[in-house]
BALOBA-1460 file (C-alpha; in Angstrom, 3 decimals):
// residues 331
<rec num="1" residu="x" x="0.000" y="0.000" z="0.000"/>
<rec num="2" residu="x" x="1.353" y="3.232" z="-0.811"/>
<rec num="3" residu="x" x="0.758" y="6.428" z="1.787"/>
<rec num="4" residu="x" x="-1.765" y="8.375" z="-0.530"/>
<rec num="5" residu="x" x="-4.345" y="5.339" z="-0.102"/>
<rec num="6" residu="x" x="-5.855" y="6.675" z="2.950"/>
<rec num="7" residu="x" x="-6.273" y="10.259" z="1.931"/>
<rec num="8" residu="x" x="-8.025" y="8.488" z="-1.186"/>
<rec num="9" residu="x" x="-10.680" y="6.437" z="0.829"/>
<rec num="10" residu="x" x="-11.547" y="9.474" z="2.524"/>
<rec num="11" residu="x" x="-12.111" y="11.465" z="-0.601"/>
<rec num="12" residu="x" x="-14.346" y="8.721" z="-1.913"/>
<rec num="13" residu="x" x="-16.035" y="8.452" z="1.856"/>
<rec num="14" residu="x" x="-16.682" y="11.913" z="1.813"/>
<rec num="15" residu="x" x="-18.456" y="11.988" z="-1.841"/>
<rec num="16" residu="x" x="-19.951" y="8.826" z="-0.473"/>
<rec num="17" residu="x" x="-21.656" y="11.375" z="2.024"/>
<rec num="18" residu="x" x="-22.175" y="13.863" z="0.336"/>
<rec num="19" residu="x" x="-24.455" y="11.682" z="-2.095"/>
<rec num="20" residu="x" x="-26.296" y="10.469" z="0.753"/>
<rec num="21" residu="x" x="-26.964" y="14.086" z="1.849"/>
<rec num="22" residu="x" x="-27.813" y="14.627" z="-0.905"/>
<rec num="23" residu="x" x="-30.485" y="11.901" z="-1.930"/>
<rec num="24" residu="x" x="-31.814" y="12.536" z="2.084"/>
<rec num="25" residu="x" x="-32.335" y="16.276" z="1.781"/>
<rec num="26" residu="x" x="-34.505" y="15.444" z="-1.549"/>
<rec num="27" residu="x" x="-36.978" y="12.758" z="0.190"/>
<rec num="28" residu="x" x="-36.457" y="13.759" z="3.972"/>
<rec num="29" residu="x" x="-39.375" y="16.276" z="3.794"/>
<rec num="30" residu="x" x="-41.346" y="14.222" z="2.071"/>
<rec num="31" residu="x" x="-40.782" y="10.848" z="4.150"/>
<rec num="32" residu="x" x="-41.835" y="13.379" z="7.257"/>
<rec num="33" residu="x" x="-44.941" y="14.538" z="5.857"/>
<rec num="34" residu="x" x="-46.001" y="11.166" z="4.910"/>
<rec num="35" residu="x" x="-45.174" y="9.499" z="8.420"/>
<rec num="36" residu="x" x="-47.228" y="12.247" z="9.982"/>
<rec num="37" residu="x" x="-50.325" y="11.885" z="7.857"/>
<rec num="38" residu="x" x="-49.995" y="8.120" z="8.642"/>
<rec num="39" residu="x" x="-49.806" y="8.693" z="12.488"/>
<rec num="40" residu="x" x="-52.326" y="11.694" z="12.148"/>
<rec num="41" residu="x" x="-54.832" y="8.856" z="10.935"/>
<rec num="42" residu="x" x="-53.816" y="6.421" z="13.454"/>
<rec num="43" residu="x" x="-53.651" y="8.624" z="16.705"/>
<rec num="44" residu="x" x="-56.407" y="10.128" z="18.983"/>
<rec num="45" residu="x" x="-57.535" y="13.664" z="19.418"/>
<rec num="46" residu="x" x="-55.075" y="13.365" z="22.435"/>
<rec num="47" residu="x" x="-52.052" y="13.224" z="21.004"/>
<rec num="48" residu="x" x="-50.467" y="17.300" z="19.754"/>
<rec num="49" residu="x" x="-49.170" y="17.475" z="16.723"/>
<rec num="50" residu="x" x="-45.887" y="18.170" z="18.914"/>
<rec num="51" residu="x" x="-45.838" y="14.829" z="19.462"/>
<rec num="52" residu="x" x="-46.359" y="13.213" z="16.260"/>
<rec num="53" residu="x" x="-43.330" y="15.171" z="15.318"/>
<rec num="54" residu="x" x="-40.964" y="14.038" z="17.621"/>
<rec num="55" residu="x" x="-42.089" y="10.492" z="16.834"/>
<rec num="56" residu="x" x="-41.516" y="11.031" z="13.006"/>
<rec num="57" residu="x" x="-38.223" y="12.692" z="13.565"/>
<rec num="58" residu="x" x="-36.825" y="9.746" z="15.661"/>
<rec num="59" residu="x" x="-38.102" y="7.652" z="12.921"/>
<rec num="60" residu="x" x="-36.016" y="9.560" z="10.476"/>
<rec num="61" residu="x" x="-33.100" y="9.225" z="12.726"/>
<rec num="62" residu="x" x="-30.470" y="7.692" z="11.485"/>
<rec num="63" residu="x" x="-28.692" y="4.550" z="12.801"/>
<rec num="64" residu="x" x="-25.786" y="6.240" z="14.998"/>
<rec num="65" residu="x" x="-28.598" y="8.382" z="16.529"/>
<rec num="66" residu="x" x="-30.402" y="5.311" z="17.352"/>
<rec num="67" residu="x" x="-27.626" y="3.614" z="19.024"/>
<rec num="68" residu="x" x="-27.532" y="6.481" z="21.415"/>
<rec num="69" residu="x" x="-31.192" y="6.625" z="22.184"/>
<rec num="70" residu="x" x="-31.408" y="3.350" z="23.118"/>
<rec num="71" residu="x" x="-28.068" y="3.196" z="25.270"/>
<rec num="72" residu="x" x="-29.423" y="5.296" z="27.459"/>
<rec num="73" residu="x" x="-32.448" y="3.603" z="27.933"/>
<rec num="74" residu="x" x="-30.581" y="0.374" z="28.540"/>
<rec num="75" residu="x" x="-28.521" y="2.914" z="31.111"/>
<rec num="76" residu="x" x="-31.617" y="3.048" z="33.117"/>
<rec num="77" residu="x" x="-31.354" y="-0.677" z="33.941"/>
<rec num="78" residu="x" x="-28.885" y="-0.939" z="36.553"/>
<rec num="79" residu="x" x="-28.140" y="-4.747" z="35.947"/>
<rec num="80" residu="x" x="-27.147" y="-4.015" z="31.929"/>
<rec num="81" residu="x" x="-23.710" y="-3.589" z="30.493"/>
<rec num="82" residu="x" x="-23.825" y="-2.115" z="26.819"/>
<rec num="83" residu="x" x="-21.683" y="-3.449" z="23.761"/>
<rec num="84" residu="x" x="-19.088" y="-1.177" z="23.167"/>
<rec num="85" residu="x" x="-16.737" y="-2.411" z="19.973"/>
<rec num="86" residu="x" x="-18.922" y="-5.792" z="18.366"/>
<rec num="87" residu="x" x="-18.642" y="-9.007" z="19.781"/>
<rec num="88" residu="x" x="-18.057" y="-11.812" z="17.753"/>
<rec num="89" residu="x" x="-16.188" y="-15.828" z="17.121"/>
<rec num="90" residu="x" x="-14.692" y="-16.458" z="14.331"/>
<rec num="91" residu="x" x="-14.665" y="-20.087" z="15.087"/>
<rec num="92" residu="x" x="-11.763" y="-20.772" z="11.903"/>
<rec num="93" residu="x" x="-9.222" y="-18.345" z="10.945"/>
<rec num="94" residu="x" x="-6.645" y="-18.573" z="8.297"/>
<rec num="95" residu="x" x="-3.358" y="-16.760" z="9.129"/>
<rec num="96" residu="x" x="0.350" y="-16.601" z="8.688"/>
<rec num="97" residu="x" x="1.297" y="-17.091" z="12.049"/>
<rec num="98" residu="x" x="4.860" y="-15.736" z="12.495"/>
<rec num="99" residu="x" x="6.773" y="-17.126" z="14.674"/>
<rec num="100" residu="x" x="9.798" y="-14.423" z="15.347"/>
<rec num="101" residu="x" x="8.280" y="-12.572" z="17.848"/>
<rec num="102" residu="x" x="8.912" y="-15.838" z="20.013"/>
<rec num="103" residu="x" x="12.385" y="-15.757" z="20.269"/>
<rec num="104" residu="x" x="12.525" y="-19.897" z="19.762"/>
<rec num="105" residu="x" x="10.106" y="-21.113" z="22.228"/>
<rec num="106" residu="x" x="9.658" y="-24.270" z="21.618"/>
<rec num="107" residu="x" x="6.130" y="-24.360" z="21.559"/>
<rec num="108" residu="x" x="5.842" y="-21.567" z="19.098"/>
<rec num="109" residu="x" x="7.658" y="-23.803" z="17.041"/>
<rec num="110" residu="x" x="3.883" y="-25.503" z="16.525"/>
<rec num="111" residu="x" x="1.958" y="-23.076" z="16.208"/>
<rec num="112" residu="x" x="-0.675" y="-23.319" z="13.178"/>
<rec num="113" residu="x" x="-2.006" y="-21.226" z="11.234"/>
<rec num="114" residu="x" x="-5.419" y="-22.129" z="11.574"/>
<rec num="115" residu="x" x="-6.929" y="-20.855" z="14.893"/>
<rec num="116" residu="x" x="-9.809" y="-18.867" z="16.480"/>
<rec num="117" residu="x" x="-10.363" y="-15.489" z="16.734"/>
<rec num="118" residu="x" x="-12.978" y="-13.646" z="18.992"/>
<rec num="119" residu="x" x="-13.737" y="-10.196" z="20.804"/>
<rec num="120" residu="x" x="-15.515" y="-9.596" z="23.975"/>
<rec num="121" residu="x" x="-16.654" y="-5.486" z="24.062"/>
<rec num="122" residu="x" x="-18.856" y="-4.203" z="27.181"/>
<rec num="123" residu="x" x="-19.194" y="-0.456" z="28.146"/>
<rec num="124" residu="x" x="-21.118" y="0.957" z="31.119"/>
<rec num="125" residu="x" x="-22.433" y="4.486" z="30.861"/>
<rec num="126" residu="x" x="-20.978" y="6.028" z="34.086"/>
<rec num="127" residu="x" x="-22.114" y="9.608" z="33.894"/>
<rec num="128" residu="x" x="-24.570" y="11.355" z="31.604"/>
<rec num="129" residu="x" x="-24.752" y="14.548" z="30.683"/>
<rec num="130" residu="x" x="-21.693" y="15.884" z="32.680"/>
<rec num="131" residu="x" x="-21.218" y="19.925" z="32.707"/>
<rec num="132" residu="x" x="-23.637" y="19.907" z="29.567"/>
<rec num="133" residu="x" x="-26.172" y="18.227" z="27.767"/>
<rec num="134" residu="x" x="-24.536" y="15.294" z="25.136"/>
<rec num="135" residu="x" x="-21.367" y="15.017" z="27.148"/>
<rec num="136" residu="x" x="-20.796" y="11.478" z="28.952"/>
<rec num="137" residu="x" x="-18.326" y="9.557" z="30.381"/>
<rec num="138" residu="x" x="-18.455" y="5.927" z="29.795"/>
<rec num="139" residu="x" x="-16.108" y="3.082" z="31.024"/>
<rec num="140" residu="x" x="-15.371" y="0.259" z="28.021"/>
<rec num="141" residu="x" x="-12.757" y="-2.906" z="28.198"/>
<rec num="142" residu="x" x="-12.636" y="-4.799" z="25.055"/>
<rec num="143" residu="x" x="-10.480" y="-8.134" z="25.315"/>
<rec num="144" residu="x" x="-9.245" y="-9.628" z="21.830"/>
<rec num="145" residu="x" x="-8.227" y="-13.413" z="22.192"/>
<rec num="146" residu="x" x="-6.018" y="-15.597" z="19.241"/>
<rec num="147" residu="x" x="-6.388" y="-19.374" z="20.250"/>
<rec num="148" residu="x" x="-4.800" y="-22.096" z="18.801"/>
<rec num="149" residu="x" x="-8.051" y="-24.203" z="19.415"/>
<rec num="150" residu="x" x="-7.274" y="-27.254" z="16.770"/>
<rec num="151" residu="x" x="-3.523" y="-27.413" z="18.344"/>
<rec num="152" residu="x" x="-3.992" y="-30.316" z="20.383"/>
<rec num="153" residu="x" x="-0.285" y="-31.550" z="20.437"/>
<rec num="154" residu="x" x="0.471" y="-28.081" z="22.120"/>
<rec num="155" residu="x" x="-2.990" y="-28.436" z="24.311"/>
<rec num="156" residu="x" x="-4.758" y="-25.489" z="22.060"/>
<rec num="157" residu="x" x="-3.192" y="-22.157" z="24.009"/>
<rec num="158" residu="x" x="-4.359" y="-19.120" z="23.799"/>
<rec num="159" residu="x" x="-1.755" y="-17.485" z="21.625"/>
<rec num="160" residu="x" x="-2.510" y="-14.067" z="22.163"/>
<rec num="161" residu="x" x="-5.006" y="-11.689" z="24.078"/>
<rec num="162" residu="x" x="-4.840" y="-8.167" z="24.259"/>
<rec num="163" residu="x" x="-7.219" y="-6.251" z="26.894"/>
<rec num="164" residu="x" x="-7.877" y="-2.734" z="25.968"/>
<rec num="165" residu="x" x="-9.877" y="-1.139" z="28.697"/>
<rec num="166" residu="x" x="-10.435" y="2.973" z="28.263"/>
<rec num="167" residu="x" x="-12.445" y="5.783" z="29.725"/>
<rec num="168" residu="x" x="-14.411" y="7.943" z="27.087"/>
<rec num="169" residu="x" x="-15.714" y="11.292" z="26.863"/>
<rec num="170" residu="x" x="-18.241" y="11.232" z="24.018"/>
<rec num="171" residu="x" x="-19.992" y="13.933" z="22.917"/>
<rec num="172" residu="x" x="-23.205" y="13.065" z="20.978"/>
<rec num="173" residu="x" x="-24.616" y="16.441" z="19.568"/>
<rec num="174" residu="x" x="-24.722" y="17.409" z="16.007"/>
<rec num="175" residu="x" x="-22.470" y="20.056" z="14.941"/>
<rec num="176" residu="x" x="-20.765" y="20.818" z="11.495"/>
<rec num="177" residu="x" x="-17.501" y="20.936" z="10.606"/>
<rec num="178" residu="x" x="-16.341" y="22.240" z="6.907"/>
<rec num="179" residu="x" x="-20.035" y="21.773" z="6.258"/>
<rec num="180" residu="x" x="-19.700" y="18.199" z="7.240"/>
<rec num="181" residu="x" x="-22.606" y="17.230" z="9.832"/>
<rec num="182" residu="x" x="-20.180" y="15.627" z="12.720"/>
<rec num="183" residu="x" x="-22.735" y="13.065" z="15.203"/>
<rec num="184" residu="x" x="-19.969" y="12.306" z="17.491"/>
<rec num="185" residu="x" x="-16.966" y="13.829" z="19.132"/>
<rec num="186" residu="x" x="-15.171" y="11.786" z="21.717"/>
<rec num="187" residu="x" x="-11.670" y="11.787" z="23.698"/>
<rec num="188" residu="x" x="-10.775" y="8.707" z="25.451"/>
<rec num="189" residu="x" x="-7.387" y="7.755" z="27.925"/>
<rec num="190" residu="x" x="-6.651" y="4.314" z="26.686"/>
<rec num="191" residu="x" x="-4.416" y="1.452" z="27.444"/>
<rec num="192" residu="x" x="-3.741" y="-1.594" z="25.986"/>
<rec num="193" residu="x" x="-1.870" y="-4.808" z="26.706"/>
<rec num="194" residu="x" x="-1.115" y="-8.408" z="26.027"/>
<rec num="195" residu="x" x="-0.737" y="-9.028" z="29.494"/>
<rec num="196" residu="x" x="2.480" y="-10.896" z="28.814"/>
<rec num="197" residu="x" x="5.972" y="-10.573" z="30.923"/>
<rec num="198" residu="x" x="9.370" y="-10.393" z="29.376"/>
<rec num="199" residu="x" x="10.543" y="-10.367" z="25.688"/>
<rec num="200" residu="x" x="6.707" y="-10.825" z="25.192"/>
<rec num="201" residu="x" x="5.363" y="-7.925" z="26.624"/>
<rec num="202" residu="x" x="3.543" y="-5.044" z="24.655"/>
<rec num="203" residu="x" x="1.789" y="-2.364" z="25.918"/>
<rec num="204" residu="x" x="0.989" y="1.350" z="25.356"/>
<rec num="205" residu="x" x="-0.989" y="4.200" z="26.624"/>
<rec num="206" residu="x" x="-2.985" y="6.598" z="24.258"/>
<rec num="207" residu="x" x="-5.105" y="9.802" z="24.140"/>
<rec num="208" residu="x" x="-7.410" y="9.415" z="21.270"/>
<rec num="209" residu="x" x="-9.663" y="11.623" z="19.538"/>
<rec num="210" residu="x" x="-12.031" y="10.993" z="17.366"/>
<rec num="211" residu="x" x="-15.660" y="12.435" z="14.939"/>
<rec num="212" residu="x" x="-18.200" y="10.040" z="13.479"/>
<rec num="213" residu="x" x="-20.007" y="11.367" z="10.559"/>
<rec num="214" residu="x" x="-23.351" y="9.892" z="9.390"/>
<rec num="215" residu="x" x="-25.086" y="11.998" z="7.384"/>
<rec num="216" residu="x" x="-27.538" y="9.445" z="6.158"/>
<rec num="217" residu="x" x="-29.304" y="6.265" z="7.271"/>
<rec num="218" residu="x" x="-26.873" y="4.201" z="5.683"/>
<rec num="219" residu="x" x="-23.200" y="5.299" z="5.599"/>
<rec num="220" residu="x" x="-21.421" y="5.870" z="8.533"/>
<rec num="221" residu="x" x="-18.156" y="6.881" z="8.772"/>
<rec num="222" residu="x" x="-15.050" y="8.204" z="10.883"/>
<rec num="223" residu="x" x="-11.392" y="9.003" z="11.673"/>
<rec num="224" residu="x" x="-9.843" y="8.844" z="14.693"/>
<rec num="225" residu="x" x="-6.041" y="10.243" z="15.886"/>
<rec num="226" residu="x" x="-3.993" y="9.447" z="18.802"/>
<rec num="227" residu="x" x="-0.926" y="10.678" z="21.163"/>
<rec num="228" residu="x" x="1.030" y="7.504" z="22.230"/>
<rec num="229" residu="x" x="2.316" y="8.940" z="26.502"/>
<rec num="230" residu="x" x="5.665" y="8.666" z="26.610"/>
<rec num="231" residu="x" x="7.301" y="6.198" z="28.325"/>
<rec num="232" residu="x" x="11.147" y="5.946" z="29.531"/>
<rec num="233" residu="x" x="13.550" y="3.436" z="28.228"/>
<rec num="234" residu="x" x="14.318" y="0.182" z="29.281"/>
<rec num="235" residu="x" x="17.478" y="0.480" z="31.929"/>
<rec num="236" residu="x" x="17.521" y="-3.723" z="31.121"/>
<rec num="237" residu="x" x="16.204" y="-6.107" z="28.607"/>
<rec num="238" residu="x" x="14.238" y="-7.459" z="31.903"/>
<rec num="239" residu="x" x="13.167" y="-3.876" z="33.189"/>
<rec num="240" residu="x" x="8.913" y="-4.276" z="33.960"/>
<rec num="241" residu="x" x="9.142" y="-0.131" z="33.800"/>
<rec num="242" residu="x" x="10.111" y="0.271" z="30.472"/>
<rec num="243" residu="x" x="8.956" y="0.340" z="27.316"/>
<rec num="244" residu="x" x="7.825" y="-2.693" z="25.701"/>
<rec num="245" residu="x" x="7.815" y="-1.621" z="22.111"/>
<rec num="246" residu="x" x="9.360" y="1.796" z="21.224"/>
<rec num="247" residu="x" x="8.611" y="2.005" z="18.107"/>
<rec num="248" residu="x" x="5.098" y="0.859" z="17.896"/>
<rec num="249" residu="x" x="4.075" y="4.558" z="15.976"/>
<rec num="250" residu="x" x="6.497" y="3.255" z="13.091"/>
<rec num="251" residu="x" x="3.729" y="0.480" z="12.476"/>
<rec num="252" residu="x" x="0.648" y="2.189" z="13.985"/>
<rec num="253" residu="x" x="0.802" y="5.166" z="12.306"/>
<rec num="254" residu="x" x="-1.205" y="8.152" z="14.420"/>
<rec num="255" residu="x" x="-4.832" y="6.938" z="13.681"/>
<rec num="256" residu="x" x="-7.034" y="5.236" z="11.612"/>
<rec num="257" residu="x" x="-10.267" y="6.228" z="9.230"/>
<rec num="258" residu="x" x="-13.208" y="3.145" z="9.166"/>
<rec num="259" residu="x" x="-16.630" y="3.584" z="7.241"/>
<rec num="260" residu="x" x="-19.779" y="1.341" z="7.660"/>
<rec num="261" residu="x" x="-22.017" y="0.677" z="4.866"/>
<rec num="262" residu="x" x="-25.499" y="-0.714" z="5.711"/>
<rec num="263" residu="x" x="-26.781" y="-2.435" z="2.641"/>
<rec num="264" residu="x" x="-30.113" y="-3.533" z="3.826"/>
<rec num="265" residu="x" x="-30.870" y="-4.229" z="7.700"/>
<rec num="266" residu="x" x="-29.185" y="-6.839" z="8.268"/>
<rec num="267" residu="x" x="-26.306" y="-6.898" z="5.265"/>
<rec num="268" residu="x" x="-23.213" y="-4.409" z="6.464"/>
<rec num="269" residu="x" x="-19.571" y="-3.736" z="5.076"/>
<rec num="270" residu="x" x="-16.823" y="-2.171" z="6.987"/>
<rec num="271" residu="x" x="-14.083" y="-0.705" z="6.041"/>
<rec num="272" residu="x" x="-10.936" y="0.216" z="7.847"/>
<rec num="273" residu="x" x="-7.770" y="1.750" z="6.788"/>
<rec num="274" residu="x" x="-4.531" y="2.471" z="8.822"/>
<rec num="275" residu="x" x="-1.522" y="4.335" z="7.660"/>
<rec num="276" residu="x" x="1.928" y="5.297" z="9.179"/>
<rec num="277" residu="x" x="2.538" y="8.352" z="7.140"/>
<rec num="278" residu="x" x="5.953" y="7.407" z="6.106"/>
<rec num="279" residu="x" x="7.287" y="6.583" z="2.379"/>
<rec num="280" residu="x" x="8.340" y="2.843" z="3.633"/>
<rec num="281" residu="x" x="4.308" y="2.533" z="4.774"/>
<rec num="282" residu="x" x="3.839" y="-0.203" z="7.554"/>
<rec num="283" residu="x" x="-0.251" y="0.644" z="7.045"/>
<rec num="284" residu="x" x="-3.402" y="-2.328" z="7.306"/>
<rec num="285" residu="x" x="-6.499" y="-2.627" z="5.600"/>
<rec num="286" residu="x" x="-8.968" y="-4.497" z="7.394"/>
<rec num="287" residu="x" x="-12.806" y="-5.223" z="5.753"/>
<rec num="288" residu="x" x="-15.739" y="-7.108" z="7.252"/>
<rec num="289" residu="x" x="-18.947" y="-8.057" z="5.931"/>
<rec num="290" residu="x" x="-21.782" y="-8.793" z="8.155"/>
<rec num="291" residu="x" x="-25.136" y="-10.818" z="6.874"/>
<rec num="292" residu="x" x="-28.486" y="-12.437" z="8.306"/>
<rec num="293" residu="x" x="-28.522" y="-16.123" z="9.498"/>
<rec num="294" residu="x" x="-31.419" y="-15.752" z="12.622"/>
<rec num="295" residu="x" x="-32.996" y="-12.475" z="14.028"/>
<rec num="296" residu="x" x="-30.755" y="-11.832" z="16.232"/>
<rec num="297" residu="x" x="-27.537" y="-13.829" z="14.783"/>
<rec num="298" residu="x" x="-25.878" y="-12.128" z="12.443"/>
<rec num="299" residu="x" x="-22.401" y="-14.068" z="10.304"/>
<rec num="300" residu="x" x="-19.483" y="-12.925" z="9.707"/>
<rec num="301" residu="x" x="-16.309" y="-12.653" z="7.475"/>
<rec num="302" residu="x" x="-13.422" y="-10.835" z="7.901"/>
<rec num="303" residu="x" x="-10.221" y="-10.189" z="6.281"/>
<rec num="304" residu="x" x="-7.106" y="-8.202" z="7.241"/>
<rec num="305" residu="x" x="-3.882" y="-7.743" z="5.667"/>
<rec num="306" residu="x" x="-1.039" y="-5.588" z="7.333"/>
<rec num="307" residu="x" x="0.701" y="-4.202" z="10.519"/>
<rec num="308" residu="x" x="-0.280" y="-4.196" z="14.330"/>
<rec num="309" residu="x" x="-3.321" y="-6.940" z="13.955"/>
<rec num="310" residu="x" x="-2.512" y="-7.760" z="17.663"/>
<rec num="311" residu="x" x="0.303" y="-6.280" z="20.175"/>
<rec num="312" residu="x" x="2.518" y="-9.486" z="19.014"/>
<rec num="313" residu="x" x="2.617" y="-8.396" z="15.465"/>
<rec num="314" residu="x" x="2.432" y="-4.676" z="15.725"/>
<rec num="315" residu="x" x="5.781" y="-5.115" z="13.881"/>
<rec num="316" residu="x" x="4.808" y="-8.134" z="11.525"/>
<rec num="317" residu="x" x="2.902" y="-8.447" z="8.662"/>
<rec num="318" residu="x" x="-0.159" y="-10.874" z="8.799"/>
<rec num="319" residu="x" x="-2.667" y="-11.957" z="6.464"/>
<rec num="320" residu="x" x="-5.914" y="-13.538" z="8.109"/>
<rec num="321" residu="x" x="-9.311" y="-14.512" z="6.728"/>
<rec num="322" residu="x" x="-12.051" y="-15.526" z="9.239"/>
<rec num="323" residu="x" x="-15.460" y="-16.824" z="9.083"/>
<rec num="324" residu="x" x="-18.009" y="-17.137" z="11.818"/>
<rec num="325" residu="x" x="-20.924" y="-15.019" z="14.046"/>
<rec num="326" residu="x" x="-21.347" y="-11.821" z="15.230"/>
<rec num="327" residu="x" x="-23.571" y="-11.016" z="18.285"/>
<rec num="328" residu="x" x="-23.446" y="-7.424" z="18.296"/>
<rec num="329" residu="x" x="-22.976" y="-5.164" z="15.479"/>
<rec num="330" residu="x" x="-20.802" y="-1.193" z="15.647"/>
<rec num="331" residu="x" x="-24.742" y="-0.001" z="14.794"/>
């Protein structure tokens, strides 16, 4: 991949957008007048006309809008925890496992390349509407798992599992930006680890900021930037206080744009793109597509190709293709 790719996909996200603007702004008046009439005809001489259009408009919402509304009404629950990130197994993945990062343990040696790949991703809404109205703080962990689960000569390990958990100022207002509606602004302290000791230890602490732009019902989109804290140097190869990977921004890059295209209700594509800025580009591309097996069980394929997959390979290039379910979708 060469570094101008990512400034390309978001030219072509944001004519994406701008065509769904477009095509909204020519039937949203009309889809409003016609949802009225119909709850005009249904509704009792009780109901204002108020009313009917708030119902309408949150009809009209679109999906990201949605999400929100019903987050915190699940909030008001005090027994629920909210997906954050979607959860899903991909029961068989095919990969290149590398085996360098290892440094010769013996059991690396076995690894295969077929293995399983799932994500557990749980928020709780802490605080609502803190200092102003949109602005709350919510408390996510996200753990990513790699298991060799058809390695029984090595009694299927997990290979690798980073846990990612973050606190998140999100910001859910409309506002514009460049002419651009912007749904939602959030900052977020995060950390993430593999949890490992030694040569096999990755971690790093980030400041991330990020807008989500949906300016129709169907195409979703954002970028997202972060500022890696700085960490001292390891005194010795064994030092726990160092850090684990220095160069981690090489691979990394300093964000990330994704877009989500719903093709029906149930039928999604995602797109994410990842570049390091530099002329010897260590960037990934990673796409998904989600479709309908039950109501509420969704499949799902994925395919990534690139750096920084997992914490392990943040400086090794993998290839994976996965098949499987997903239980909760990003909208």
């Amino acid at each position: 991949m060469q570094t101008f790719i990512p400034y390309s996909f978001s030219c072509v996200l944001v004519l994406l957008s701008s065509v769904s603007t477009a095509q909204q702004l020519g039937t949203g008046e009309k889809t409003l007048e016609q949802c009225l009439l119909k709850q005009m005809e249904r509704s009792s001489d009780e109901v204002t006309l108020g009313e009917l259009r708030s119902l309408c408009a949150n009809k009209n919402d679109n999906r990201l809008r949605k999400r929100n509304r019903l987050e915190h009404r699940a909030s008001l629950n005090p027994f629920a925890l909210l997906p954050h990130k979607p959860n899903y197994l991909l029961p068989v993945t095919f990969a290149n496992i590398s085996k360098r990062p290892y440094g010769g343990d013996p059991k690396a040696e076995k690894y295969q390349d077929t293995e399983a790949k799932f994500q557990i991703s749980l928020k709780y809404l802490a605080v609502e509407d803190l200092m102003w109205n949109g602005l709350d703080v919510q408390v996510a962990f996200t753990v990513e798992s790699y298991w060799q689960a058809y390695n029984g000569e090595i009694s299927a390990p997990f290979r690798e599992t980073n846990y990612e958990p973050e606190v998140i100022f999100n910001y859910s207002q409309p506002w514009s930006l460049l002419g651009l509606p912007v749904e939602q602004t959030y900052l977020s302290l995060n950390h993430q680890s593999n949890g490992q000791t030694g040569d096999l230890s990755r971690s790093w602490n980030r400041i991330i900021g990020g807008l989500v732009f949906a300016q129709s019902a169907n195409v979703t989109w954002g970028v997202r930037t972060w500022w890696r804290i700085p960490e001292e140097d390891k005194l010795t190869p064994d030092d726990p206080d160092g850090d684990d990977n220095p160069y981690i921004e090489r691979y990394m890059g300093y964000g990330e744009i994704a877009g989500l295209w719903n093709i029906s209700d149930n039928n999604t594509l995602e797109v994410l793109f990842r570049n390091n800025l530099r002329s010897d580009n260590k960037g990934a591309i990673q796409v998904g597509w989600t479709f309908p097996i039950t109501r509420h069980l969704r499949g799902y394929i994925e395919y990534f190709n690139g750096y920084g997959e997992s914490l392990i390979y943040y400086n090794q290039h993998t290839q994976r293709l996965g098949i499987g379910v997903k239980l909760t979708n990003w909208l």
